[in-house]
SELUM-311367 format. One record per atom (N, C-alpha, C): residue number from 1; residue in one letter; x, y, z. Coordinates in nm, 4 decimals. Layout:
N
R     i   aa          u          v          w
R   NUM    a          X          Y          Z
...
END
This chain:
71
R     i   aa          u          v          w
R     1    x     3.1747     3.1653    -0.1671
R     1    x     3.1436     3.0253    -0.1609
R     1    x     3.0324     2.9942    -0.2602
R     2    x     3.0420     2.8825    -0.3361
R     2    x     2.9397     2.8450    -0.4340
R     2    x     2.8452     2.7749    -0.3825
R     3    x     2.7124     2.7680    -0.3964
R     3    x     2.5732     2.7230    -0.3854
R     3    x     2.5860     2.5987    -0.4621
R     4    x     2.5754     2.4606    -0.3738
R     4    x     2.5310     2.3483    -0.4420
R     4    x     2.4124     2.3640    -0.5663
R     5    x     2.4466     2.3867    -0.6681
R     5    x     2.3226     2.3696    -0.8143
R     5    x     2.2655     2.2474    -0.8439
R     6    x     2.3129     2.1159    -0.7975
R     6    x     2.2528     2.0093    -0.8158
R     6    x     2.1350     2.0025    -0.7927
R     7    x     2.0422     1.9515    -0.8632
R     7    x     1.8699     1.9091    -0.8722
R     7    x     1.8847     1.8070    -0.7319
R     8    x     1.7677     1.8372    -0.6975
R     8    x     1.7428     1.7501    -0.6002
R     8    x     1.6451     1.6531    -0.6421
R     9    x     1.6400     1.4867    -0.6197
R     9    x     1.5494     1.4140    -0.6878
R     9    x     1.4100     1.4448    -0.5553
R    10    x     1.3025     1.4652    -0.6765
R    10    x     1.2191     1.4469    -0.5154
R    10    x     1.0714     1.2984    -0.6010
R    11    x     1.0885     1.2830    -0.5020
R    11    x     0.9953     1.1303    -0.5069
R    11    x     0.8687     1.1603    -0.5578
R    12    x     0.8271     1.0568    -0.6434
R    12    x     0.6849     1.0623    -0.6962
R    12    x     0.5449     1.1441    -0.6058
R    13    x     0.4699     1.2059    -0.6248
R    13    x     0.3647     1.1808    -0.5478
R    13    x     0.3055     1.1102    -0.5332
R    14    x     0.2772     1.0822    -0.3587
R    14    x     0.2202     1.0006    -0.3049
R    14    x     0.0721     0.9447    -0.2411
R    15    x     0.0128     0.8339    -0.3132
R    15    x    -0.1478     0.8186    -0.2764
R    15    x    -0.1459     0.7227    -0.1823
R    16    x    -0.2916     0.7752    -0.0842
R    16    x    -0.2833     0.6675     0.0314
R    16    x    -0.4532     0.6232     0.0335
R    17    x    -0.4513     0.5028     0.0159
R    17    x    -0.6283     0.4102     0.0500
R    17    x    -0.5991     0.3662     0.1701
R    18    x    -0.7281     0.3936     0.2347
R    18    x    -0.7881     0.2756     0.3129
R    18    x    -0.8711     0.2183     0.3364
R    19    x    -0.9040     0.0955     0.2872
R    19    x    -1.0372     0.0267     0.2524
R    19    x    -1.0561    -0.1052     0.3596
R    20    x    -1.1552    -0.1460     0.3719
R    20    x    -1.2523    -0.2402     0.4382
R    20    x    -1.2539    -0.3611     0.3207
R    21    x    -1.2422    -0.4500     0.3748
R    21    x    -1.2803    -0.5674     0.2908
R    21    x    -1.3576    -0.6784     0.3734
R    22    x    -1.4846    -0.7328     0.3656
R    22    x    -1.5794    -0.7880     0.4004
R    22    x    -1.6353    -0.9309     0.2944
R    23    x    -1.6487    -1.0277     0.3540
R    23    x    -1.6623    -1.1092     0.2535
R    23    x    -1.5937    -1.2707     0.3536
R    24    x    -1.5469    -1.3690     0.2512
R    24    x    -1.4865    -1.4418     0.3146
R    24    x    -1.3086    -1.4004     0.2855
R    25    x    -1.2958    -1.3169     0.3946
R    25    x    -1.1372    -1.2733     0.3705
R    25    x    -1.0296    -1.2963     0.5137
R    26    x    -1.0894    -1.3452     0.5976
R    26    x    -0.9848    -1.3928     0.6997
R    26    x    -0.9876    -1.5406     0.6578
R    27    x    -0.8558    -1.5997     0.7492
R    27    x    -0.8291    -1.7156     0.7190
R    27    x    -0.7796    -1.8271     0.5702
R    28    x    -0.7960    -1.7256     0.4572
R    28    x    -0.7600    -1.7741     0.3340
R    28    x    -0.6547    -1.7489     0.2808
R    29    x    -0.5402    -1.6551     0.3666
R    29    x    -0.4097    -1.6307     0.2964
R    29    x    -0.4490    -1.4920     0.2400
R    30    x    -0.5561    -1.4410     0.2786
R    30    x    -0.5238    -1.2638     0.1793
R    30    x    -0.4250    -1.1722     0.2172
R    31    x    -0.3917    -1.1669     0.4117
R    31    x    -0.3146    -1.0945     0.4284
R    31    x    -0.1894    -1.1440     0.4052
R    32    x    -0.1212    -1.2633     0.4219
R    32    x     0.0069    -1.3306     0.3447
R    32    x    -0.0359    -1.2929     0.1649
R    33    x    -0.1083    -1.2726     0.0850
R    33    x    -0.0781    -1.2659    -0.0497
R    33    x    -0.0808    -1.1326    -0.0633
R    34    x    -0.1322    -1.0348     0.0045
R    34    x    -0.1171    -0.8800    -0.0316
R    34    x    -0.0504    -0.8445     0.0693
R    35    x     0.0642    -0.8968     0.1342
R    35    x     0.2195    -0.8818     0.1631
R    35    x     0.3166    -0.8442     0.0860
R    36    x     0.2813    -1.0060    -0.0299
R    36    x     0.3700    -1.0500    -0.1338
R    36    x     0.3005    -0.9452    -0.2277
R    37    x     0.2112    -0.9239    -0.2603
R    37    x     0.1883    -0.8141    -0.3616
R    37    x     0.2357    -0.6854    -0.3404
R    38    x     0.2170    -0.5887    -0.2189
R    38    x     0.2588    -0.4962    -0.2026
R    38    x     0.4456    -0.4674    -0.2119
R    39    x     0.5069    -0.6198    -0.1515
R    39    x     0.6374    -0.5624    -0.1757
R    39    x     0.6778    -0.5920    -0.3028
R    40    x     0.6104    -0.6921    -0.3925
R    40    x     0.6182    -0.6557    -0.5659
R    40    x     0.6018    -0.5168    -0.6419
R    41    x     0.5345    -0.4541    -0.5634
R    41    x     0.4640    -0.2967    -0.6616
R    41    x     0.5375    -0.2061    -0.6230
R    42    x     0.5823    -0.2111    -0.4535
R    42    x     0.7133    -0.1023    -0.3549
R    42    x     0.5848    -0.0440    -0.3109
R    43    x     0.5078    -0.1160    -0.2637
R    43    x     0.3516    -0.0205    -0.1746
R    43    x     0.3581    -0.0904    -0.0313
R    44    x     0.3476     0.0401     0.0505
R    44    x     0.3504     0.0096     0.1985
R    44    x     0.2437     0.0193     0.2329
R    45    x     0.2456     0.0028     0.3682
R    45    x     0.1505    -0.0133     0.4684
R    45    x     0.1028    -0.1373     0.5472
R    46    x     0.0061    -0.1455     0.6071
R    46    x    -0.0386    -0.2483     0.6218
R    46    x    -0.1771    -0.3491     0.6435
R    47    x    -0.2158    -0.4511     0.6407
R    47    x    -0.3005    -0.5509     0.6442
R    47    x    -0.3441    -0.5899     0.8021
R    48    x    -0.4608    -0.5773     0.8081
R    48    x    -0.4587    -0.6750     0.9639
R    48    x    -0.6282    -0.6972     0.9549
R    49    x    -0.6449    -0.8361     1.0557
R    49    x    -0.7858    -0.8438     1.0874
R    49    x    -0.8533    -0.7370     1.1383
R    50    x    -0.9759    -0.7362     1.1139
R    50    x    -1.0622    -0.6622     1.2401
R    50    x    -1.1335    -0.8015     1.2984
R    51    x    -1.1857    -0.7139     1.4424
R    51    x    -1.2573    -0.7818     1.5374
R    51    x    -1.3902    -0.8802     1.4418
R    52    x    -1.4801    -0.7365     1.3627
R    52    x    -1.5977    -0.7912     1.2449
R    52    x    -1.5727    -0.8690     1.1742
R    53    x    -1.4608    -0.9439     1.1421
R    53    x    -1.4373    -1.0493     1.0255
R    53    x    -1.4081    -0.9720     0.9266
R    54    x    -1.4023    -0.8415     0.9128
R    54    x    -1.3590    -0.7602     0.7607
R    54    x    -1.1617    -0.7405     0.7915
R    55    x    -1.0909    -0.7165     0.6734
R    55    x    -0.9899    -0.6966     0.7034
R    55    x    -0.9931    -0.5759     0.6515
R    56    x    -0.8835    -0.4925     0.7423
R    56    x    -0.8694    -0.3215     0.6923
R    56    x    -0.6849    -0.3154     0.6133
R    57    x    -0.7254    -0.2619     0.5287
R    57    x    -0.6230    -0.2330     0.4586
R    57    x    -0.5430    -0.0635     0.4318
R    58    x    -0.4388    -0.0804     0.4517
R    58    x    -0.4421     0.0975     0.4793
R    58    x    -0.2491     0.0765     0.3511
R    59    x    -0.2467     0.2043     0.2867
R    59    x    -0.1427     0.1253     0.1648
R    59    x    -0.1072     0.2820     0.1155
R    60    x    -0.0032     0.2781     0.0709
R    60    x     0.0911     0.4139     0.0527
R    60    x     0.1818     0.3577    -0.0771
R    61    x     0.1567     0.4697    -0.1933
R    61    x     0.2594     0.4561    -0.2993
R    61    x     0.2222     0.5224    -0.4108
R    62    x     0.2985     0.4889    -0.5205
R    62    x     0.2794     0.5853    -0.6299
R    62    x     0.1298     0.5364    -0.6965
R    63    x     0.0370     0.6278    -0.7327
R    63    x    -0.1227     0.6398    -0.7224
R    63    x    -0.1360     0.5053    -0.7896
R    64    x    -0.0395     0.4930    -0.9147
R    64    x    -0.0892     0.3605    -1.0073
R    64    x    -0.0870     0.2357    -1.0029
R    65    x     0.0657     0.2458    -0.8996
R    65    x     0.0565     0.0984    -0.7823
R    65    x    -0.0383     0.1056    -0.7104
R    66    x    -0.0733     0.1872    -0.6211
R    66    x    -0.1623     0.1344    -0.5030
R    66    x    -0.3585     0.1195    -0.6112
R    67    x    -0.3632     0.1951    -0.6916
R    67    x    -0.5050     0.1374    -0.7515
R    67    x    -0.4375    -0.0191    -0.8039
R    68    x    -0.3270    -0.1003    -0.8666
R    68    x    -0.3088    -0.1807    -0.9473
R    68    x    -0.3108    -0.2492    -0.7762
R    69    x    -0.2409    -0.2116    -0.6895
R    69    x    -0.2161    -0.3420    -0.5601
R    69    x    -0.4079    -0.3531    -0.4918
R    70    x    -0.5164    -0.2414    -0.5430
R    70    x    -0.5988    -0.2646    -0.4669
R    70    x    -0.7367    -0.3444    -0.5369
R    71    x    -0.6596    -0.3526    -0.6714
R    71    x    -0.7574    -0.4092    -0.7809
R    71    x    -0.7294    -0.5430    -0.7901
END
């Protein structure tokens, strides 16, 4: 019996941030616009308030998207 030889694709390596953002960032549409940004770049994760008024951001993808989605 022959051994499948086909290459297997294997996916970019993967970088993960998670940053704090503090400032005036609830209530202005940041987590609706880095929605729309992240599914522009193909970067997951997700956005949510904290209790402190900072929003936490936590984001998964290829290293140059997620620095370009966090800049």
């Amino acid at each position: 019996m022959k051994k499948n030889t086909m290459a297997k694709k294997q996916a970019p390596p993967s970088h993960r941030a998670h940053v704090f953002y503090s400032g005036r960032v609830q209530g202005v549409g940041f987590r609706h616009t880095a929605e729309g940004l992240a599914h522009r770049l193909g970067v997951l994760g997700f956005v949510k308030n904290s209790l402190d008024g900072r929003v936490e951001v936590v984001c998964e993808g290829a290293k140059e998207k997620v620095e370009e989605f966090l800049s």
